[in-house]
Structures are given as C-alpha cells and as structure tokens.
C-alpha positions as CSV (number, residue, x, y, z in Angstrom):
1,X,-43.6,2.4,-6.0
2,X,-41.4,-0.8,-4.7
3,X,-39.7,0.1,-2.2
4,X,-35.9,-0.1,-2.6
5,X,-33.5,-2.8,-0.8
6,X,-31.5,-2.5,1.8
7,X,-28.2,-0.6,0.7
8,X,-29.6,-0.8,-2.3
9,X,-28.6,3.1,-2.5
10,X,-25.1,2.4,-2.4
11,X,-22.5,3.6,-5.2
12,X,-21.6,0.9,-7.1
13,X,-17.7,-0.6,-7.9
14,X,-16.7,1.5,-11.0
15,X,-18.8,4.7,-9.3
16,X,-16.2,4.0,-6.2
17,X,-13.6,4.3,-8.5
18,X,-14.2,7.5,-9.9
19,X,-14.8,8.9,-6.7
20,X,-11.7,8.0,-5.2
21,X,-9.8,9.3,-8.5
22,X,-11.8,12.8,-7.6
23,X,-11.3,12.6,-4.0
24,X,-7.2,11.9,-5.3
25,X,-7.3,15.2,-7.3
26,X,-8.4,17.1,-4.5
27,X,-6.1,15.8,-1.9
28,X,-3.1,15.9,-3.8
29,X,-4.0,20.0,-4.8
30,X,-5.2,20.8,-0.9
31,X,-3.3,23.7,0.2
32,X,-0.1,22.9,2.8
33,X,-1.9,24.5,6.2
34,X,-4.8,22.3,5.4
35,X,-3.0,19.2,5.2
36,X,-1.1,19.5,7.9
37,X,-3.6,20.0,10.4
38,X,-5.8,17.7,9.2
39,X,-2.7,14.7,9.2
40,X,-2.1,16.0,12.6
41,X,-5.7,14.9,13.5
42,X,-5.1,11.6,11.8
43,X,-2.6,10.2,13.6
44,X,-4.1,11.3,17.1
45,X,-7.0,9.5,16.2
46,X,-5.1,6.5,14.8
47,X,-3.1,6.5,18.2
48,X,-6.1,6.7,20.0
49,X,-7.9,3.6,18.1
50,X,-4.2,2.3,18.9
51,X,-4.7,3.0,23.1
52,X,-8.3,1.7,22.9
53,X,-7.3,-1.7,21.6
54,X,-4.2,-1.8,24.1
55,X,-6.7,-1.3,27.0
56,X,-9.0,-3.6,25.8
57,X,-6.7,-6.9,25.6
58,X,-5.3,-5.6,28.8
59,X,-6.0,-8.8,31.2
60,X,-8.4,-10.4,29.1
61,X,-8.6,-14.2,30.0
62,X,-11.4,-14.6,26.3
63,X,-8.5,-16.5,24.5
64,X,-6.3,-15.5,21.8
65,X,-9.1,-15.5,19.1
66,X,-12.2,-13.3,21.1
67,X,-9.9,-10.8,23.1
68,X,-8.2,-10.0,19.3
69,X,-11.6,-10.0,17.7
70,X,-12.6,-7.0,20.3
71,X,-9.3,-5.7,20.4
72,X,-9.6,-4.9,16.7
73,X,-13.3,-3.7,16.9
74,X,-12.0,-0.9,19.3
75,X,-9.1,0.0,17.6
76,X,-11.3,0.6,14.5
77,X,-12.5,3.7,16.2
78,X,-9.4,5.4,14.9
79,X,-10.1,5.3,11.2
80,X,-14.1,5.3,12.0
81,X,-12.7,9.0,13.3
82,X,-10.4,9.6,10.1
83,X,-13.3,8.8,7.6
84,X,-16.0,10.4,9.5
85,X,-14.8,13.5,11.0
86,X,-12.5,13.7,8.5
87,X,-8.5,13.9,8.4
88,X,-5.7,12.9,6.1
89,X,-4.5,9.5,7.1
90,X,-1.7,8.4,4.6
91,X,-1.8,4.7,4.4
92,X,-5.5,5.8,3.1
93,X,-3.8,8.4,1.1
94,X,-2.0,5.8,-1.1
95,X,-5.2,5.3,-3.1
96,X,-4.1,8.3,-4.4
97,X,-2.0,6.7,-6.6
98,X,-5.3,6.2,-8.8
99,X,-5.4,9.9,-9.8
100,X,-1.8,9.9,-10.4
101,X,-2.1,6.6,-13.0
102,X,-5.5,8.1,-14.2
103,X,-3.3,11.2,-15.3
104,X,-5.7,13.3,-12.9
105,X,-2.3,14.5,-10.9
106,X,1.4,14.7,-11.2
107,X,3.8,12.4,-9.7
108,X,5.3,15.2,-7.6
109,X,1.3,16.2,-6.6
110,X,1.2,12.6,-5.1
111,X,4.5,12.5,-3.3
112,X,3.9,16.2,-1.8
113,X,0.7,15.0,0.0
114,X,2.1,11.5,0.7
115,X,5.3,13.3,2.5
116,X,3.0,15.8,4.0
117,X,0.7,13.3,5.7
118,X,3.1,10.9,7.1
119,X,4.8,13.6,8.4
120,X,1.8,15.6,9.6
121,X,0.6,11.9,11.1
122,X,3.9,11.3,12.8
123,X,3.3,14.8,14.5
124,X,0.0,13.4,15.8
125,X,1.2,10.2,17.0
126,X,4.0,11.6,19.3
127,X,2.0,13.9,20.5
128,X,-0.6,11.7,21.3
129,X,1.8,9.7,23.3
130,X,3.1,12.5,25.1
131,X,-0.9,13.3,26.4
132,X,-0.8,9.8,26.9
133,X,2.3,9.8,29.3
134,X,1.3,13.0,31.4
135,X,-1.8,11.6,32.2
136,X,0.0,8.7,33.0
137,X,-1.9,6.1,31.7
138,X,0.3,3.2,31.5
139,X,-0.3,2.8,35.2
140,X,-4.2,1.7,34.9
141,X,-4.9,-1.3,36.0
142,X,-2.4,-1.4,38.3
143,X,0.9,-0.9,36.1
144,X,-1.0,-4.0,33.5
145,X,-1.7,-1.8,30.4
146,X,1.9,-0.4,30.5
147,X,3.1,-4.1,30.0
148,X,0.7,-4.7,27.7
149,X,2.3,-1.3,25.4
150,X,6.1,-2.4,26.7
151,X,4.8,-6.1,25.2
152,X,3.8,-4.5,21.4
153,X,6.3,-2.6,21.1
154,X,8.8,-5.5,21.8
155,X,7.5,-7.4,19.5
156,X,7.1,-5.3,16.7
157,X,10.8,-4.1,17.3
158,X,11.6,-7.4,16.7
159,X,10.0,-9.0,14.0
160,X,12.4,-9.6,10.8
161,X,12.3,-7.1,7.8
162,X,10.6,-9.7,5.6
163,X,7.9,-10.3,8.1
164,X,7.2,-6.3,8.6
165,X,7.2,-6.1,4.8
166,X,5.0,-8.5,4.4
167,X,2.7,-7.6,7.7
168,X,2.4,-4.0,5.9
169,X,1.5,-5.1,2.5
170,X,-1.7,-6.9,4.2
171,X,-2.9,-3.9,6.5
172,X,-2.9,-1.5,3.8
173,X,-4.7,-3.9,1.6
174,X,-7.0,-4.2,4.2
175,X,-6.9,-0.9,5.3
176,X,-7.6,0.9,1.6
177,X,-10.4,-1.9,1.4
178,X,-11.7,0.3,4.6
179,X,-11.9,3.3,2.9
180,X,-12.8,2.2,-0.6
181,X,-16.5,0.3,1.1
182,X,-16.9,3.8,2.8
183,X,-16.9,5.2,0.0
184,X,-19.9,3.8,-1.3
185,X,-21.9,4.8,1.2
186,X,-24.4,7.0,1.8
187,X,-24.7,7.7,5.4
188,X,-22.6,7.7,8.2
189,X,-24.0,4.4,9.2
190,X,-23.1,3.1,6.2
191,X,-19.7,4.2,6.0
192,X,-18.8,2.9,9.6
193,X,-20.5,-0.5,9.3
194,X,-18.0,-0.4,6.4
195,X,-15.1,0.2,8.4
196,X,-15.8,-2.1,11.1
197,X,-14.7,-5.6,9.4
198,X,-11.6,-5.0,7.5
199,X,-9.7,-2.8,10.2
200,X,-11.1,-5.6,13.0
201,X,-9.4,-8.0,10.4
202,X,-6.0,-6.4,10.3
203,X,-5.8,-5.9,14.1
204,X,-6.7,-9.5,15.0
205,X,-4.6,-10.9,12.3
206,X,-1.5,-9.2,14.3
207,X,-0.5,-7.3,10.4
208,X,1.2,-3.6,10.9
209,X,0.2,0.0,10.3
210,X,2.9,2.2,10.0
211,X,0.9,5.2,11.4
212,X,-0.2,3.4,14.9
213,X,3.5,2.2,15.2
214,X,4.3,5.5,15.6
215,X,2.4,5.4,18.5
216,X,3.1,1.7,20.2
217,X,7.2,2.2,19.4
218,X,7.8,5.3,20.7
219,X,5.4,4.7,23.8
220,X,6.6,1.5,24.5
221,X,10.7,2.3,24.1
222,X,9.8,5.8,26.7
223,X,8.5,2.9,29.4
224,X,11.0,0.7,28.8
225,X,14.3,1.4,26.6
226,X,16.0,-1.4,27.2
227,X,13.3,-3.5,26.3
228,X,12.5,-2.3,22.5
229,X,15.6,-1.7,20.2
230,X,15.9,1.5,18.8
231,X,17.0,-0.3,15.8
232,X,14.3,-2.3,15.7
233,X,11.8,-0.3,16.3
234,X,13.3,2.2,13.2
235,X,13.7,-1.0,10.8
236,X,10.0,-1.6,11.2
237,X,8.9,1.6,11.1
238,X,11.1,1.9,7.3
239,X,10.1,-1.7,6.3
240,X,6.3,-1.2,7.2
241,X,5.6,1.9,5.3
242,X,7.7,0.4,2.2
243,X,4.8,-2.3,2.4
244,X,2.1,-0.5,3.3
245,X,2.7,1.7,0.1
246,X,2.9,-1.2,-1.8
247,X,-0.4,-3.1,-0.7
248,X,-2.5,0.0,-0.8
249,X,-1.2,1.9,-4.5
250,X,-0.3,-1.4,-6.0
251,X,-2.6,-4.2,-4.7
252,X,-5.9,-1.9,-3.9
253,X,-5.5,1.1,-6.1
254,X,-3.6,-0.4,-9.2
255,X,-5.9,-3.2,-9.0
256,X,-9.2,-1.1,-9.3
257,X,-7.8,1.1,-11.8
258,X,-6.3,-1.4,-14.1
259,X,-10.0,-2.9,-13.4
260,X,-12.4,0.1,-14.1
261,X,-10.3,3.2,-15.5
262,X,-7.5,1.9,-17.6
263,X,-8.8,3.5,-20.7
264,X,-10.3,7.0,-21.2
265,X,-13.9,5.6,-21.6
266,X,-13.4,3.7,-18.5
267,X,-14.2,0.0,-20.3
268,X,-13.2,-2.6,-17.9
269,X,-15.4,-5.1,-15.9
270,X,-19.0,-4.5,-15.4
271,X,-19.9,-3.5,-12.1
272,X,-21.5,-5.3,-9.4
273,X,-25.2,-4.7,-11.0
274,X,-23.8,-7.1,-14.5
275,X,-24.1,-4.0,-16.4
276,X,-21.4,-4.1,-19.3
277,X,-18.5,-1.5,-19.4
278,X,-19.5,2.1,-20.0
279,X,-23.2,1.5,-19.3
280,X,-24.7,4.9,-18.1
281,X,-27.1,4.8,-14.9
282,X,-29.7,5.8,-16.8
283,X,-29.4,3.2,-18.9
284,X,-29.1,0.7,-16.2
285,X,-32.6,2.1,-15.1
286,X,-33.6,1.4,-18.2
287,X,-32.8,-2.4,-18.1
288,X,-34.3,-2.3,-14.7
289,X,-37.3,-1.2,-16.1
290,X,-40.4,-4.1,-16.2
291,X,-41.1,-4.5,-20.0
C-alpha cells in the first residue's frame, strides 16, 4: 500500500465548509451557561496572546519587520488556546453567519451567540487586565513594558474611524482564515501549524481585533488616562467590531458559502482535489483508483 502524503489526510475546501455550517448550528443552539463561560475563557486567552506580544517587542532593537514578525508569532498563542482548548471567541464566531445563510439557524440564533460572546469575551478581557494590574506587570523591565501597553493603546485611540474600519475588516479576514485551515485538520499539530501564519500576519501588519482591544484600551487608559482618549478608545472599539463583522461573515463566510453551499446540493467549485461539484468521496477514490 503507498503510503499517503504529507497532510494528505486533511479535509478538503467544500468538507471545511460543511463543517463549519455544523459547528454554526451547534454554537448558535449551545445553552446560555455554556457560552458564557466558555467566551469568558476566550477573551482571557486572547488578552493573554495580547500580553505575550507586548512583552516581546518590549525593547527589541530587531527592526520594525523581525520584532513584528515575533511579536505576532507570540500573540498567536491566544487563538492557538481558543481553537485548541476550546472557547467561544466571537470574531471566530462570525463564521457563523454560514449556518444562518445555509438556513441551518435563525437570524435571532446568530445574534444571541454573537451578543453572548462579545459580551462573555469582554468579561474575560477586563478581567484579565485586572490580574494583569495586581500582579503589577507593567513594571517589568524596569517600568518599559508599561510604555510599550501606554504606546498601543494611544495609538489605537487615535487612529481615524475609516482606518479602524478598515484595520478590522482585514484581521477578521485573516482571523476566520485561522480558524477555517484549522478546521481541516486532523491533529492538534495540524490545527496550530494552521494558526501560526494568518494571526502572525494580522499582528505584524498592525490590523485590529476587537476582542484584544479590550485588553490594550482599557490597560493602557488605567496607566495612563490622560494619554489615551476615552473617546477614542470607545470609537475604535464600535468602529473595529463593525469591521471585523464585516470581513469575517461577509468576506470569509459569505465568500465560502456563495462558493460551496449556495444551492441545496452544494454545486459550486470543485474542491482543491479538481473533483467537479457534488462528487462523493467515494467517488473521488474511485478516480484515484490506477486503471
């Protein structure tokens, strides 16, 4: 028997698909207790991916290009954490919105969980920074990584709408792009190495997560209020989600479904194998097969 390739296991594009519409249905019909806690979890970990990366550029003399590179290899850890230990992170969440235009949930299923997660997240998040501020870590490295968290927030507080808008549109694509690879894999190998590239590109591209600026604005205003704008920091918070919601339902998830499960049978483009629409695996096998 030949042995089989590398990831050669993985689930294919249109197999991705369905799973996330199934994964959708069961999110959005989770019970209230179990969503909370798990969104709860999510945005600890996200703020903790968030405190990782502020550490790590802390001081770095690598240039702009290498200290952002590792800066957004570290902060990966927080999804890595969402996907793998498992919690409800809602800018993943908005791939829901491929059960709801499957007709697999109800638009009121979809906006219970997405309101439940943001909120449960936000939860997470501030308490994350409260941990963060008792154990007084802004002080490491001798007061540096508290101007490093004072230096984000500032200038998150004070990028324009349009930018923020914009800069949320592209970390969700990027983001949902995380989750959909791990979802065709196998192992928890797999699903990290998946992970690693798109969230590392998001970071070092400077675009902005809703969920880990609940972290960097509230953390960085507490050290220094009169250096980030309340205002600020609440128009990006508003303007980022708006455009994480878009690039994650409408660029990722409307994408996918419009390419694999507009129509009952699921006809679309073939997948990543040049299989036509529809074809069973078995009968990919069977074309597989030597003749």
């Amino acid at each position: 028997m030949d042995k089989a390739p590398l990831f050669g296991d993985a689930f294919q594009p249109r197999e991705i698909a369905h799973r996330v519409t199934r994964m959708g249905v069961a999110k959005a019909r989770a019970d209230t207790l179990t969503l909370g806690v798990l969104a709860v979890l999510a945005g600890a970990f996200i703020s903790l991916g968030a405190l990782f990366f502020a550490v790590v550029i802390t001081g770095s003399e690598l240039g702009f290009g290498v200290t952002r590179l590792l800066g957004g290899l570290s902060f990966s850890l927080g999804l890595v954490l969402v996907v793998v230990a498992g919690a409800e992170l809602f800018t993943g969440n908005n791939l829901l919105a491929m059960a709801w235009a499957s007709g697999e949930i109800r638009g009121r299923e979809l906006l219970r969980n997405w309101a439940l997660v943001y909120l449960g997240n936000v939860v997470g998040c501030l308490g994350t920074v409260g941990l963060a501020l008792l154990a007084d870590l802004p002080s490491l490295d001798g007061g540096a990584l508290g101007e490093t968290l004072i230096g984000i927030a500032t200038a998150k507080a004070s990028l324009s709408p349009l930018a923020a808008f914009a800069r949320g549109v592209l970390c969700n694509v990027l983001v949902c792009l995380a989750v959909w690879l791990a979802m065709g894999g196998r192992s928890v190998s797999d699903r990290i190495l998946a992970i690693l590239l798109p969230i590392t590109a998001f970071v070092a591209l400077g675009f902005e997560h809703s969920v880990a600026n609940w972290c960097f604005l509230p953390l960085g205003w507490w050290l220094a209020p009169e250096s980030v704008s309340v205002g600020g920091a609440a128009l990006n918070l508003a303007t980022v989600t708006v455009g994480n919601v878009v690039g994650g339902s409408l660029l990722v998830a409307g994408v996918y479904w419009i390419a694999y499960l507009r129509s009952p049978e699921g006809n679309g483009a073939p997948d990543s194998n040049g299989a036509p629409p529809g074809t069973t695996k078995g009968e990919k096998d069977q074309d597989r097969t030597p003749r």
